[in-house]
N, C-alpha and C positions, 0 to 999 in steps of 0.2 A: 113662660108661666103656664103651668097646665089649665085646663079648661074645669076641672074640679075644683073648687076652694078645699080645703081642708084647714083646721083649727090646728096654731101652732100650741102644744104643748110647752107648759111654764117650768122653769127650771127645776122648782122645788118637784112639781110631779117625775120630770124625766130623772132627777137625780135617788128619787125613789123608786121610779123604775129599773134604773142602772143597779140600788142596792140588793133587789129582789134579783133580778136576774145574775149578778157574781152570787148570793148563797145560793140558786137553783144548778148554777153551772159550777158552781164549786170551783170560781176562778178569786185567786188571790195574785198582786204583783207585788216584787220586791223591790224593783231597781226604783230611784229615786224620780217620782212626777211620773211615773210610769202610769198608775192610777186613776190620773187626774186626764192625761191624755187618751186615753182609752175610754175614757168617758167623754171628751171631746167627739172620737172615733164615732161610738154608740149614738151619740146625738145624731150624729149625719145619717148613718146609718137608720135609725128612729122617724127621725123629717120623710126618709125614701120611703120607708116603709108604711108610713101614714099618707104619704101622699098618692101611694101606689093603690091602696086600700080602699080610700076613699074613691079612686077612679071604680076600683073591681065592685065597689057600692053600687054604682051608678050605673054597673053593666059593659064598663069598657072592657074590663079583665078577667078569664075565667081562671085564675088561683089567685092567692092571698101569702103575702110575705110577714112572713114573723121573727120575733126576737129567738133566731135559734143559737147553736153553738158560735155560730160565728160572728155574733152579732157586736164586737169590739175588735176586728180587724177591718182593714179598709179590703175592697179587692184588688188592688196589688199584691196585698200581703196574701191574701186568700187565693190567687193565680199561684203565686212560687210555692206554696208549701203545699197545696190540697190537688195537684193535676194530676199528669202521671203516664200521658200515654201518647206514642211517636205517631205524630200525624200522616208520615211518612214509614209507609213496610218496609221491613229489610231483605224480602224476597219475595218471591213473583206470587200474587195471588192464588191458593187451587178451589177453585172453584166447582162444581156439581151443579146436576143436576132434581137432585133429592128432593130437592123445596122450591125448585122452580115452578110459578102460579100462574095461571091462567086471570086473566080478570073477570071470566067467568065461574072460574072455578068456586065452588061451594066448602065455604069453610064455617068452623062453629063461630057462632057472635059473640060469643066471650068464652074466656079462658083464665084461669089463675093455677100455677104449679103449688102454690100454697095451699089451695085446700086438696090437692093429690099426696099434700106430705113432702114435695121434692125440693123443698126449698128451707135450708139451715137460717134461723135466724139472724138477724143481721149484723156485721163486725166495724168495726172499727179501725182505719188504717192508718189512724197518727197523724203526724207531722212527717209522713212518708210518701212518695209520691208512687204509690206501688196499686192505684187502682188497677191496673193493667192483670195484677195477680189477683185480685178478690174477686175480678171477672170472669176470671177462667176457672177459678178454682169455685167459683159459684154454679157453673155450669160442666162443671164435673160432679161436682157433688149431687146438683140435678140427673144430669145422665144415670149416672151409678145409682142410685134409686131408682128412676125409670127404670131399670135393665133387674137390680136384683132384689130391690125391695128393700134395702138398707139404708137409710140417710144421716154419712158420716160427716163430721165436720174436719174439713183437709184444711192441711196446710199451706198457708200462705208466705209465709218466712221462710218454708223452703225452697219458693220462689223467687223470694228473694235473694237470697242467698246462694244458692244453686244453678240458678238458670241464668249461667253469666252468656255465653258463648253470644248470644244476640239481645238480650235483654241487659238493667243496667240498676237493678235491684229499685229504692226509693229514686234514682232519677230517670225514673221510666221504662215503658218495655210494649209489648204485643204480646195481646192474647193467644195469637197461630203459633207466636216460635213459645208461648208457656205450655200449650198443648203439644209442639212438637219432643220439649222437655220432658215430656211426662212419658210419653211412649219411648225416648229411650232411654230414662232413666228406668225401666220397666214398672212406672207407677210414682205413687205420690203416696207422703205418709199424713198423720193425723193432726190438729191442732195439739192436741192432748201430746203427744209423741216429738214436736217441733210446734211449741209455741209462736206467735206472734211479742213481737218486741217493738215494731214501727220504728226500726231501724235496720241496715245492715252489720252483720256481722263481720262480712271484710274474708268472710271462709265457710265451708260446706260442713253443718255439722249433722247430717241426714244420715240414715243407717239405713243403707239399701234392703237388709235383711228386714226391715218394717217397713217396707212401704206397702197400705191399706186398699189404696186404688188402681186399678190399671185403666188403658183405653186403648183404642184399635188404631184410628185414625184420628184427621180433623179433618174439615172442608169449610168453606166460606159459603154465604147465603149469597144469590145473585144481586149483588150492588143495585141500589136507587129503585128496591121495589119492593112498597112497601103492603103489597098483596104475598110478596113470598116472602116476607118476614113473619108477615101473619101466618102462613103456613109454616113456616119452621117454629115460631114460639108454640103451635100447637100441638109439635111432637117433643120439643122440648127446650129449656133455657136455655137462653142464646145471647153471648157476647156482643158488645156493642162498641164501637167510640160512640161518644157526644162531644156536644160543644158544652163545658160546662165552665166556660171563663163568666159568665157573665152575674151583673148583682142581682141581677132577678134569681139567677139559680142559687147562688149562694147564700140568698135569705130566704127563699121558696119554704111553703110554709105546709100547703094545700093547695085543692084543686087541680085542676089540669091544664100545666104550663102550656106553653102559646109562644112566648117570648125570649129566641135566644139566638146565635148564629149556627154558622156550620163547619166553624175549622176546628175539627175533632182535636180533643188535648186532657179526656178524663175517661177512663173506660166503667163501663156499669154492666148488668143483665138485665134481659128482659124475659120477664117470667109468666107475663100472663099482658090482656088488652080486654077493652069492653067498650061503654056506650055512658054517656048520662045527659041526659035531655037533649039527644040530638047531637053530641060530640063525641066521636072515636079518642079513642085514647090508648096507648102503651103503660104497662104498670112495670116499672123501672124498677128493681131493687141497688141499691148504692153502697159504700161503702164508709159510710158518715159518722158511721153511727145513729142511735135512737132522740139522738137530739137533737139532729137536722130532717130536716122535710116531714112526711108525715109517718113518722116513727121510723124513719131511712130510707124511705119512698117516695117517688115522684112520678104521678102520672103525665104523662105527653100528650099531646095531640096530635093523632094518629090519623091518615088520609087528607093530608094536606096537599096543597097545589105545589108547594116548593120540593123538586124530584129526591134531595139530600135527605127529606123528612125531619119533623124536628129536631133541632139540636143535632142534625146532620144525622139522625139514629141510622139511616140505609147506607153509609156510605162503605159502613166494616164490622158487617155482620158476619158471627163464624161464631163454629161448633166444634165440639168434642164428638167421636163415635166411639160407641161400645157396642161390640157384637155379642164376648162373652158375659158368661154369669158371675163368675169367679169374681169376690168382691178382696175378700182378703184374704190375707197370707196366713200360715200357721202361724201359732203361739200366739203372745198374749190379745185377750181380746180386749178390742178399741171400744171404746165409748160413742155409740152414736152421736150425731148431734140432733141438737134440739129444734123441732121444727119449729118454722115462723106462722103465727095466727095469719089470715089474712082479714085485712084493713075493710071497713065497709064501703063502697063505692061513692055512697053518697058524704061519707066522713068529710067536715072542712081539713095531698100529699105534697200536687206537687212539686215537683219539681218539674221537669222537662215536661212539655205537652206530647204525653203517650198515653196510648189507650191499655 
């Protein structure tokens, strides 16, 4: 029994809650008692999140879980279909020196790529376990505007789809071998050009003569430090695993999570970090879409005593490089993508486990 009391909620309210939230989520079931169970689901889910709530009241919790997209699955269901990324590399780390930090070393106390423009608003990856490719292709889309001043929105289905050789499309993959895809496919093409589907295609249907982005190299951030993270997020967006099996992440609402483990199985970017009454924090952009976390963000808790960092963030940090300028190819021109606002600070933020 927790140490908060919290007020149970009477049927009649939660079963108006439950109706409010299918027309905000524009969720309808067909199959028969489908409905009724799913509102059983919700309920439990409702009890956690009220009782979690009422602790963060009190000052035990610093984020707040809400009724988001997921909020009529249980987390099993929410483990197999929302993960995405092999806890486990398929080849030997490279690692650099680039971002390697001193504990003295002086770096800026906050940072966000969003208000530098380098950051495409946020996507949505289905019922696909392909976080592994919105995290790489998020952190190219960063780089290549770092580098040429363009910020285009790439494709992530051509990640899917294409980058078989070590990857495994929706049941997971690495960000190192999507980055190693992209330099020898000589580049990656556009959303616009190879839409998103949140599925496999089963075949490559990319047109080498359109591909929008190039890169030079990649490297990895030095493992379990989370001083040279903070120096790599301040040159630029940076691939992550997390541990994001857990119901605290899956209903995460706001604030700055605290509470998760470390066996990486979802991959995400981290695009910027800061500070708010005394707590460091990482500002995660995800792949959820705008109806989970705080508009598809989650802040962390950043300089933590645990060496993985939260949600294991230091264990498989890596980057894209770009030396040149050259953004895109001749003929027709691609439609930028739309950058993302960034969130106020103070605001209340698949298949196989691969990153």
């Amino acid at each position: 029994m927790s140490i908060v009391s919290y007020g149970e909620r009477s049927e009649e309210e939660t079963r108006r809650m439950y109706a409010e939230w299918m027309a905000q989520h524009d969720r309808t079931y067909n199959a028969l008692g489908e409905e009724e169970r799913r509102f059983q689901v919700f309920r439990e889910n409702l009890r956690y999140i009220d009782q979690h709530n009422t602790a963060a009241d009190a000052g035990l919790h610093s984020f707040r879980l809400g009724l988001n997209r997921f909020a009529d699955i249980t987390n099993e269901e929410y483990r197999a279909r929302y993960l995405g990324v092999w806890s486990k590399p398929g080849r030997q780390r490279k690692l650099s020196a680039r971002y390697q930090a001193n504990d003295s070393e002086k770096l800026p106390e906050s940072f966000d790529w969003r208000e530098k423009g380098a950051v495409v608003e946020v996507k949505d990856q289905g019922d696909c376990g392909s976080s592994w490719a919105f995290s790489a292709i998020a952190a190219v889309e960063g780089i290549n505007q770092i580098v040429t001043g363009q910020l285009i929105s790439l494709s992530e289905q051509e990640l899917v789809d294409c980058d078989t050789m070590y990857n495994a499309g929706c049941d997971g993959g690495l960000m190192d071998d999507a980055f190693v895809f992209i330099m020898n496919n000589n580049g990656i093409g556009t959303t616009q050009d190879y839409p998103y589907i949140a599925k496999g295609n089963h075949y490559c249907a990319a047109n080498k003569n359109k591909t929008a982005v190039t890169i030079d190299d990649c490297n990895d951030v030095p493992m379990y430090s989370e001083k040279s993270l903070q120096k790599a997020v301040s040159n630029q967006p940076i691939s992550v695993a997390i541990d994001g099996r857990g119901r605290e992440f899956q209903l995460y609402e706001s604030g700055i999570l605290s509470t998760c483990g470390s066996d990486v199985d979802r991959a995400a970017t981290v695009i910027g970090y800061g500070s708010e009454n005394g707590k460091d924090y990482w500002i995660v952009k995800e792949s959820l879409g705008t109806g989970w976390g705080d508009s598809g963000y989650v802040r962390m808790e950043r300089n933590v005593k645990t060496i993985s960092g939260t949600c294991g963030i230091t264990f498989w940090p890596c980057y894209p490089i770009k030396n040149q300028t050259k953004s895109l190819n001749t003929g027709p021109k691609h439609t930028l993508g739309k950058p993302h606002r960034a969130f106020s600070a103070g605001a209340a933020m698949g298949k196989k486990s691969s990153v």
